[in-house]
C-alpha positions, 0 to 999 in steps of 0.5 A: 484485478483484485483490492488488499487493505492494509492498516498502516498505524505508522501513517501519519501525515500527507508526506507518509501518503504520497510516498505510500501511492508513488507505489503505483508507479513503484511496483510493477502490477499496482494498478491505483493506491489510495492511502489515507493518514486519518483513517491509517489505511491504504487500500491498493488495486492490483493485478494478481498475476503480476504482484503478490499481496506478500511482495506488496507489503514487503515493498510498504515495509522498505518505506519505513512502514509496518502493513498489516493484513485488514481482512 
């Protein structure tokens, strides 16, 4: 399992996060997702075989959402 952190400056309130974890049940090989609309980050564990950080974002992206890359 590996963990990406995304900034997600377009995260604004508890509905934006629900949203943002119903990826857990979305995507297949998202293990947890934990987003936050204070700090404007989320946080996903993953199973690398199974999903790319590339098609984790695309997926935030269909949201509505603009993901970038915190490394």
């Amino acid at each position: 399992m590996k963990t990406l952190t995304l900034e997600i400056k377009d995260m604004h309130c508890s509905n934006c996060v629900m949203k943002l974890q119903a990826l857990e049940d979305d995507l297949p090989g998202v293990d947890t997702v934990d987003a936050s609309y204070r700090s404007q980050k989320m946080k996903v564990v993953y199973d690398e075989v199974v999903v790319t950080p590339e098609s984790i974002m695309e997926a935030v992206q269909k949201l509505g959402y603009t993901p970038e890359l915190i490394k």
